[in-house]
C-alpha positions as CSV (number, residue, x, y, z in Angstrom):
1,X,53.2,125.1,-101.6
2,X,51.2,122.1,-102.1
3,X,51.4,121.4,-98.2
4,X,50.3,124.5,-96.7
5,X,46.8,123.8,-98.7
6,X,46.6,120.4,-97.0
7,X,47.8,121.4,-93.6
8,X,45.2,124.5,-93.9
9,X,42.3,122.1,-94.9
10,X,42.9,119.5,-91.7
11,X,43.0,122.9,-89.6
12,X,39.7,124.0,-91.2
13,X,37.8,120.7,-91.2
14,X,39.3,119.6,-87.2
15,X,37.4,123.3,-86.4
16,X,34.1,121.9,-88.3
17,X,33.8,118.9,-86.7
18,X,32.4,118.3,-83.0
19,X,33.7,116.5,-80.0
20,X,36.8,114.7,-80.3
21,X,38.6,114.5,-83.5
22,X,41.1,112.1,-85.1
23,X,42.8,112.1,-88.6
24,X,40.7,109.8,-89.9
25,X,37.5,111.5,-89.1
26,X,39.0,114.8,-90.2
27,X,40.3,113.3,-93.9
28,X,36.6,111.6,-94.2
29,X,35.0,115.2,-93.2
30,X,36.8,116.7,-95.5
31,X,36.5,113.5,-98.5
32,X,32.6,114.2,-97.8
33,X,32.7,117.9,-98.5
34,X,34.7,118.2,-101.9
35,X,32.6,115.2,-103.0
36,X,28.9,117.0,-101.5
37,X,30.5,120.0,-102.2
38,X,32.5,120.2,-105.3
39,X,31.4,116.9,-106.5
40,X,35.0,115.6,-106.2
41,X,36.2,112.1,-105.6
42,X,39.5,112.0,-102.9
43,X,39.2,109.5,-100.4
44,X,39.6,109.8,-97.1
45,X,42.9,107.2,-97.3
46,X,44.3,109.3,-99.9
47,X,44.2,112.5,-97.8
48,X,46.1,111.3,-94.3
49,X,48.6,110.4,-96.7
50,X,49.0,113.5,-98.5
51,X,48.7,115.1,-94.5
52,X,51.3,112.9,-93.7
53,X,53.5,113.9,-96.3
54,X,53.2,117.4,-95.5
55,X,53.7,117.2,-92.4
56,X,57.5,116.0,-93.1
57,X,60.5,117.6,-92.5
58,X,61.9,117.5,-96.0
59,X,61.9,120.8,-98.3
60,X,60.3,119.2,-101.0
61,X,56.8,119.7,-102.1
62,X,54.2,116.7,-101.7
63,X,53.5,115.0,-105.4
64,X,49.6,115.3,-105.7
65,X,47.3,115.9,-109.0
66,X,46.1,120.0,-109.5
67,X,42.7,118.8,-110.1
68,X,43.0,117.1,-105.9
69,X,44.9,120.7,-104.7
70,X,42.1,122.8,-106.6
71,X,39.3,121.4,-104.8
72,X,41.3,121.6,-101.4
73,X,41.8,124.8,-102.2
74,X,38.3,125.3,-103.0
75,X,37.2,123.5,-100.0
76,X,39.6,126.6,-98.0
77,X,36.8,129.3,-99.9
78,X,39.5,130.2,-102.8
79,X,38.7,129.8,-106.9
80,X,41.5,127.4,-107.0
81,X,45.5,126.9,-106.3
82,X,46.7,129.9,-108.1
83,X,44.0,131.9,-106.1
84,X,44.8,130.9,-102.7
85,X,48.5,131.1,-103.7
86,X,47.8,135.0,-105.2
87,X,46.0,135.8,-101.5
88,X,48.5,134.0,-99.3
89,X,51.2,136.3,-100.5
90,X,49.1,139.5,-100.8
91,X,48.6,138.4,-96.8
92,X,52.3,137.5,-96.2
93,X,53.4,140.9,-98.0
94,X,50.7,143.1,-95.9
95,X,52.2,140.9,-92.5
96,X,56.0,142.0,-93.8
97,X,55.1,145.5,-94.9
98,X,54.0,145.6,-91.0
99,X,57.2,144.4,-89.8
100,X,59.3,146.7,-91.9
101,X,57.6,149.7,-90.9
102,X,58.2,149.0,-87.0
103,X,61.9,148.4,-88.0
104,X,62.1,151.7,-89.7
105,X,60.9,153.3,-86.9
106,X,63.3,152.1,-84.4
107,X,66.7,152.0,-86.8
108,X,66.4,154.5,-89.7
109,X,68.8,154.3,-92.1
110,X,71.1,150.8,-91.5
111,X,67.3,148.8,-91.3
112,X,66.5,151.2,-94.9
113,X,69.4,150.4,-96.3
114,X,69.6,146.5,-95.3
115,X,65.8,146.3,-95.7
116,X,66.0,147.4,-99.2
117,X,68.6,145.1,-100.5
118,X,66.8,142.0,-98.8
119,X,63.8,142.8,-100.4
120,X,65.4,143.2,-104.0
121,X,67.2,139.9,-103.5
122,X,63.7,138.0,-102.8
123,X,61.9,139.8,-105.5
124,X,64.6,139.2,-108.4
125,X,64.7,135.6,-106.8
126,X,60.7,134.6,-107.1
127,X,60.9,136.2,-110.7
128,X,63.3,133.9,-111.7
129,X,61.8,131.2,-110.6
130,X,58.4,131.4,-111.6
131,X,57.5,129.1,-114.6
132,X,54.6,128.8,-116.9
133,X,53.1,126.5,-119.2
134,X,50.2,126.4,-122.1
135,X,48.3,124.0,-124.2
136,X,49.4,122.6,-127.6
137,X,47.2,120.4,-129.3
138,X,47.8,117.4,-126.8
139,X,49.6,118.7,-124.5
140,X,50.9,121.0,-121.9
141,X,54.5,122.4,-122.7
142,X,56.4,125.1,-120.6
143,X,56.5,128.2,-122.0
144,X,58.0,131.9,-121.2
145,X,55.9,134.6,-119.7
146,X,53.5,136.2,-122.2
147,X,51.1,138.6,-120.4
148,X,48.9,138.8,-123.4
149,X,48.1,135.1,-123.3
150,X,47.9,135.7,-119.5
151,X,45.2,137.8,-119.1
152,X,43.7,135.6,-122.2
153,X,43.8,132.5,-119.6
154,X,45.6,130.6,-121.7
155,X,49.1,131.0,-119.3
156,X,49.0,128.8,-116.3
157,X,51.3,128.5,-113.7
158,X,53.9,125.7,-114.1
159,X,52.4,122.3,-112.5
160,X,55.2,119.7,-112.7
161,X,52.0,116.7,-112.6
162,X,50.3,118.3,-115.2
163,X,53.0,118.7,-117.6
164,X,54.1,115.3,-116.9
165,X,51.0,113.6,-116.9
166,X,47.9,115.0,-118.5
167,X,47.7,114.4,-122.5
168,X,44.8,114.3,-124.6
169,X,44.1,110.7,-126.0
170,X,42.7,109.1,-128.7
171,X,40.3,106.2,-126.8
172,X,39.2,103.5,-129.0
173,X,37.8,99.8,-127.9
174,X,41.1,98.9,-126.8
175,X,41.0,101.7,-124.5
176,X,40.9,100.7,-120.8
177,X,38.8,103.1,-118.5
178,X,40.2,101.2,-115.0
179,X,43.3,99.8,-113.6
180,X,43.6,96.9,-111.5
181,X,42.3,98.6,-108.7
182,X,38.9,99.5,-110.4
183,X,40.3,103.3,-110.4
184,X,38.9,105.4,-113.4
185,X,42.0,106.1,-116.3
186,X,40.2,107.6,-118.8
187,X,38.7,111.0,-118.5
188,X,36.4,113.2,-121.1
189,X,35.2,117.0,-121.6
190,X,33.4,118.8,-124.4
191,X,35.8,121.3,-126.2
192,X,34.6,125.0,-126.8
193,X,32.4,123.5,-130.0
194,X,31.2,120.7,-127.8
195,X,33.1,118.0,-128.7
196,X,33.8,115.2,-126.1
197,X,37.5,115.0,-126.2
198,X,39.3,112.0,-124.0
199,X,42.1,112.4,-121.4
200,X,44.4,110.4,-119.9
201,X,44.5,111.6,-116.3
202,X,42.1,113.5,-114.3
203,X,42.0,117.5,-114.3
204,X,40.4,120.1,-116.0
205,X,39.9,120.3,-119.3
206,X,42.5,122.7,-121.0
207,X,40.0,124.8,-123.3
208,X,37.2,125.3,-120.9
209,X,38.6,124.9,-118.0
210,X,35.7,122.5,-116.7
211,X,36.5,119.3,-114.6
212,X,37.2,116.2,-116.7
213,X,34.5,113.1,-115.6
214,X,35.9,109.8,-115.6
215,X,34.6,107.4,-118.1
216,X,31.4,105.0,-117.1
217,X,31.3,102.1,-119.0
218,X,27.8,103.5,-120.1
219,X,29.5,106.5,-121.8
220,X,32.8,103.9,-123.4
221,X,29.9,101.8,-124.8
222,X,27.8,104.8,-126.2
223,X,30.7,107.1,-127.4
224,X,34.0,105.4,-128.0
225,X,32.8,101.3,-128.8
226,X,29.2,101.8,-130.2
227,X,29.8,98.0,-131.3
């Protein structure tokens, strides 16, 4: 989940820092590594929000864009989100494998027996609710499991603010490249034949993989209104 990434990177960054810490000089730690770091913009604001967030009761996972939980999740020494969430369950199996084996040794056949059906119901459960997406043309669509296109990188695990949000643009001079806030809208990225493509929403681009830059008004003038 989206929160555990979070919580994990206020635990690693309140270690990092000396002296007394607050979460404000924890979320501006840890806004000045991914942007030293990783050379990625998330503000310190931004994050005691999300850490707020996670730090709730609900069930629900915190809403936050993959390209913000990637460079957490680099930030926690993981390639990105699907690799922290592939080694977080290789640890949580290896902690329950532990478990199970102490069980086992105390009550033989019932724990077997109980023990087995447990772990059939979890495993047929996860399956089912695993869901993937890939690129077409413009834009991400959800898609069943193909593990030919998986080992091709083209499969990627479902992201609900991808899906929902990212789409490949056509900017012209209309095109605005802030909001009212003076926030970037308007990202680009070179394709595989090194074509600058333009994107609504900050990510990675969907071809290469490489993180999308926002638009300068340098690069709108040069690239997308030359008059």
């Amino acid at each position: 989940m989206y929160k555990d990434v979070v919580i994990k990177s206020f635990e690693k960054a309140e270690k990092e820092i000396h002296g007394k810490t607050t979460t404000n000089n924890i979320s501006e730690h840890i806004s000045n590594s991914l942007l030293d770091d990783f050379q990625h913009q998330l503000s310190g604001r931004r994050l005691r929000t999300f850490y707020k967030d996670s730090l709730s009761d609900t069930e629900n996972d915190i809403s936050i864009y993959s390209s913000h939980i990637n460079a957490l999740a680099n930030y926690l020494g993981y390639k990105d989100y699907e690799d922290f969430l592939r080694s977080n369950i290789s640890h949580n199996e290896g902690k329950e494998k532990n478990k199970l084996t102490n069980l086992l040794k105390d009550n033989k056949i019932g724990l077997i027996i109980g023990t087995t059906v447990l772990l059939l119901v979890y495993f047929l459960n996860t399956f089912n609710k695993q869901r993937w997406m890939t690129w077409q043309k413009t834009e991400y669509v959800e898609v069943d499991f193909d593990a030919r296109k998986y080992s091709k990188g083209i499969l990627k695990l479902y992201d609900s603010n991808i899906i929902d949000n990212l789409r490949k643009i056509e900017a012209d001079c209309e095109t605005k490249i802030f909001d009212e806030n003076k926030e970037a809208v308007l990202w680009y990225g070179k394709n595989k034949v090194g074509e600058y493509e333009f994107f609504n929403d900050v990510g990675k681009h969907p071809e290469t993989g490489k993180t999308l830059k926002a638009v300068t008004p340098y690069m709108f003038k040069k690239y997308i209104c030359p008059d």
